[in-house]
C-alpha positions as CSV (number, residue, x, y, z in Angstrom):
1,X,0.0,0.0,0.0
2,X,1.4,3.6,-0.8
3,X,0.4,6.6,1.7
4,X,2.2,10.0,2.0
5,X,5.1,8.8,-0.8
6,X,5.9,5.8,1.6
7,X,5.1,2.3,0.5
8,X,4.0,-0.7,2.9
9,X,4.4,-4.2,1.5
10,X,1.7,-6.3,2.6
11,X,2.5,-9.6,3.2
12,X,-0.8,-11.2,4.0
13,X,-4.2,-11.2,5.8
14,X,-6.1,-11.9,9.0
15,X,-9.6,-12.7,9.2
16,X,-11.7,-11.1,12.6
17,X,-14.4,-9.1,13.0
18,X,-12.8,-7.4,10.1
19,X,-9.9,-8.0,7.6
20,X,-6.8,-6.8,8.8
21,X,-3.6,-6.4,6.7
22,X,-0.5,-7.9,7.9
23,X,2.7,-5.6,6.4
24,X,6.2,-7.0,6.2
25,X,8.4,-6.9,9.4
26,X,10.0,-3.7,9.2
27,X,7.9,-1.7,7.0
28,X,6.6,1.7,8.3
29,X,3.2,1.6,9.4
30,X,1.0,4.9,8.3
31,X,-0.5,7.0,11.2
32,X,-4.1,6.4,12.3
33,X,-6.4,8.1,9.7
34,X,-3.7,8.4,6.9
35,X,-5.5,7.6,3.6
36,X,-3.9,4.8,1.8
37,X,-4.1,3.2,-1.8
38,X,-3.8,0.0,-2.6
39,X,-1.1,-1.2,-5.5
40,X,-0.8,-4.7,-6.9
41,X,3.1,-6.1,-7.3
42,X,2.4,-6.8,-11.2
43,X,5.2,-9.4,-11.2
44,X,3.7,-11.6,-8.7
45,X,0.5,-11.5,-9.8
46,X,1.1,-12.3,-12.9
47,X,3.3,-15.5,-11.9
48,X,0.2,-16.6,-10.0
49,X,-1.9,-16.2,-12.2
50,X,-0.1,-18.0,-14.9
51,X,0.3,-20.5,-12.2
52,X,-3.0,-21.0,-11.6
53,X,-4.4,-21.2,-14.9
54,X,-1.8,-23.7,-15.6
55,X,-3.2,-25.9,-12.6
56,X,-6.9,-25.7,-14.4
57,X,-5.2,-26.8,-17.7
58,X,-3.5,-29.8,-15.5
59,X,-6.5,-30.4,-14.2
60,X,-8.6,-30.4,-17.2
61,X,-6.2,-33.2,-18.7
62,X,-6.1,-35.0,-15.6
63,X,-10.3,-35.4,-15.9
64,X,-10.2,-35.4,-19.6
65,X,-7.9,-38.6,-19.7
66,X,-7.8,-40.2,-16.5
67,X,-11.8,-39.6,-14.8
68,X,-9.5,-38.2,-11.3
69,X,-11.3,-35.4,-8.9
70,X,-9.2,-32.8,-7.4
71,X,-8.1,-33.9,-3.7
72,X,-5.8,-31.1,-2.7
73,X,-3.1,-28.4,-3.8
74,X,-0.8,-25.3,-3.1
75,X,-0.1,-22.9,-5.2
76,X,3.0,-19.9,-5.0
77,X,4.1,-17.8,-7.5
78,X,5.9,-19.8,-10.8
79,X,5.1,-23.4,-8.8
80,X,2.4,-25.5,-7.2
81,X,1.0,-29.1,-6.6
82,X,-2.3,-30.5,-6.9
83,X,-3.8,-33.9,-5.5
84,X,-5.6,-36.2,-7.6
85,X,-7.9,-39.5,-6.8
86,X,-5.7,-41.6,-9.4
87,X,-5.2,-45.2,-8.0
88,X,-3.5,-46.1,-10.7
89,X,-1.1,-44.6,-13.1
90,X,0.9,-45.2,-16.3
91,X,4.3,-46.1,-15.7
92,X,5.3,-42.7,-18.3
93,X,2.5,-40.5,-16.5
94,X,5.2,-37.9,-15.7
95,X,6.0,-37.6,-19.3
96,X,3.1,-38.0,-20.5
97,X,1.3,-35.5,-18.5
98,X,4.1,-32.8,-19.0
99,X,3.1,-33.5,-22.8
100,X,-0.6,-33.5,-22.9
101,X,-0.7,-30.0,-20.3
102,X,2.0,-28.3,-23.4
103,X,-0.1,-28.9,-25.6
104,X,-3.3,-27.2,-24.3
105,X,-1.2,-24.3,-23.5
106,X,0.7,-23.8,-27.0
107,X,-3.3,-24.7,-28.2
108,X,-3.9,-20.9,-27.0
109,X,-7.2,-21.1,-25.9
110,X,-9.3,-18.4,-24.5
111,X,-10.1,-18.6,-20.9
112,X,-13.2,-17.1,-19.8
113,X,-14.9,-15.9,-16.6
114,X,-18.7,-15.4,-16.2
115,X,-20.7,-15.1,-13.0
116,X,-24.3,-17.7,-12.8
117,X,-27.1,-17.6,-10.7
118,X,-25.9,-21.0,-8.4
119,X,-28.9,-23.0,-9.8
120,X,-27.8,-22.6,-13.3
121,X,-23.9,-23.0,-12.5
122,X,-24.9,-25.9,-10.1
123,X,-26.7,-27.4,-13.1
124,X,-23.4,-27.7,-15.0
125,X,-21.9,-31.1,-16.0
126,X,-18.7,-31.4,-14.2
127,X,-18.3,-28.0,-13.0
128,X,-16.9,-29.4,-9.3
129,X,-13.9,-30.9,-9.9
130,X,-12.6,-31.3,-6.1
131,X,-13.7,-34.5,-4.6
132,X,-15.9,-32.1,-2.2
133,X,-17.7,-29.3,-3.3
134,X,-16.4,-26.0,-1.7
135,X,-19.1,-23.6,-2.6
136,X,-20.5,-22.1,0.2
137,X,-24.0,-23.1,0.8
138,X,-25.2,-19.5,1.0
139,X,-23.6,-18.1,-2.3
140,X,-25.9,-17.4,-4.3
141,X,-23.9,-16.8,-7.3
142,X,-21.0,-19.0,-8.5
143,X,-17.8,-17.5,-11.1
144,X,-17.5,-19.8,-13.2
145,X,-13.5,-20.1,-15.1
146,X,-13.7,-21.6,-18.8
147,X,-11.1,-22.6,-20.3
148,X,-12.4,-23.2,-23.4
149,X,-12.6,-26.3,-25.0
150,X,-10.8,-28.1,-21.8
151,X,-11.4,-27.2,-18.5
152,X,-15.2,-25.8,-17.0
153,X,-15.5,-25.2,-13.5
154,X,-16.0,-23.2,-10.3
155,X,-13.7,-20.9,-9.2
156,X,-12.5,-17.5,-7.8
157,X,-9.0,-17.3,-8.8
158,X,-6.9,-14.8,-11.2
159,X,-6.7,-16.1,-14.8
160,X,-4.6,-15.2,-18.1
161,X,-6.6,-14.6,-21.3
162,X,-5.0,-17.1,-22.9
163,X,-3.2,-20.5,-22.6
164,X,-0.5,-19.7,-24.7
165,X,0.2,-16.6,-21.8
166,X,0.9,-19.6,-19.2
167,X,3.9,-20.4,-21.1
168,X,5.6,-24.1,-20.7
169,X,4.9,-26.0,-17.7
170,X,7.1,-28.7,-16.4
171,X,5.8,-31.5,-14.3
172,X,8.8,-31.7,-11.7
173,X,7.7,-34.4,-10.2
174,X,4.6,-37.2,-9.3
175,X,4.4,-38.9,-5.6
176,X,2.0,-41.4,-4.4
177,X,0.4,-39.7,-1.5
178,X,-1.8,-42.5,-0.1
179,X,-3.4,-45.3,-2.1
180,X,-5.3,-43.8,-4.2
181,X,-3.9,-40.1,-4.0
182,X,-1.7,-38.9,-5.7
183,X,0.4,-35.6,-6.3
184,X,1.9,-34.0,-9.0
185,X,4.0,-31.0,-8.9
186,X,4.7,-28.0,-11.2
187,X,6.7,-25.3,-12.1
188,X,6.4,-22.5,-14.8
189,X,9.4,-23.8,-17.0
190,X,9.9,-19.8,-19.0
């Protein structure tokens, strides 16, 4: 945040009563009742959200050719993981997966956001794909992320306009995190 010519990085946030910023150790604080505006560090954001989309286009693949839900992930800026119900995998599904997720994003598709009544959005094949739905019960309206011609779903996250702006993606590396869980992790490779 920028007040009086001084800037205040904010490093995260506290829910209460309220939301209350959390600013880096050693940053000034503005006085009481100083006006402040808000700035967005460009850079990081747009690593996330070239993250991000990239974990909808891994996802997409994931359902389109293996039928596996969401189970978990973690996301920071240029990497990430995400948790898949996949008992059972292909012996090249590192490879193979690195291969299919480059190809959506050289595809260059359009990725777009609309916001549906929750009836309507509810009414969408598909559109969860975590193994629990996470929309609260009171929302009344859902955003719903398209990525078009891979990847439908719920969600409230930053997005590119395109694939192609994701850029390659390498799949670092895929654990088995339980039985039938398992996790694959990311990183932006340009």
């Amino acid at each position: 945040m920028l007040w009086q010519g001084v800037q205040t990085r904010i490093v995260g946030t506290r829910k209460g009563d309220d939301l209350y910023l959390i600013p880096a150790e050693g940053d000034p604080l503005p006085p009481a009742g100083t006006t402040v505006t808000g700035a967005v560090e460009d850079t990081r954001r747009t690593l996330l959200m070239r993250t991000h989309s990239g974990l909808h286009v891994l996802c997409g693949v994931v359902f389109r050719d293996f039928g596996a839900l969401v189970t978990g992930g973690n996301m920071e800026p240029g990497e990430a993981r995400m948790d898949f119900n996949l008992p059972e995998v292909p012996p090249d599904f590192k490879a193979r997966i690195e291969e299919l997720v480059n190809t959506e994003v050289a595809a260059d598709r359009s990725v777009a956001v609309r916001v549906l009544p929750r009836a309507e959005a509810l009414a969408l094949p598909d559109i969860i794909r975590t193994q629990s739905n996470l929309i609260p019960p009171d929302e009344q309206e859902v955003r719903i992320v398209d990525i078009v011609g891979l990847d439908v779903q719920a969600d409230g996250g930053t997005h590119v306009a395109s694939t192609a702006q994701i850029g390659k993606i390498r799949v670092v590396k895929v654990e088995s995190k339980g039985r039938a869980n398992r996790r694959v992790r990311v990183r932006l490779a340009d």
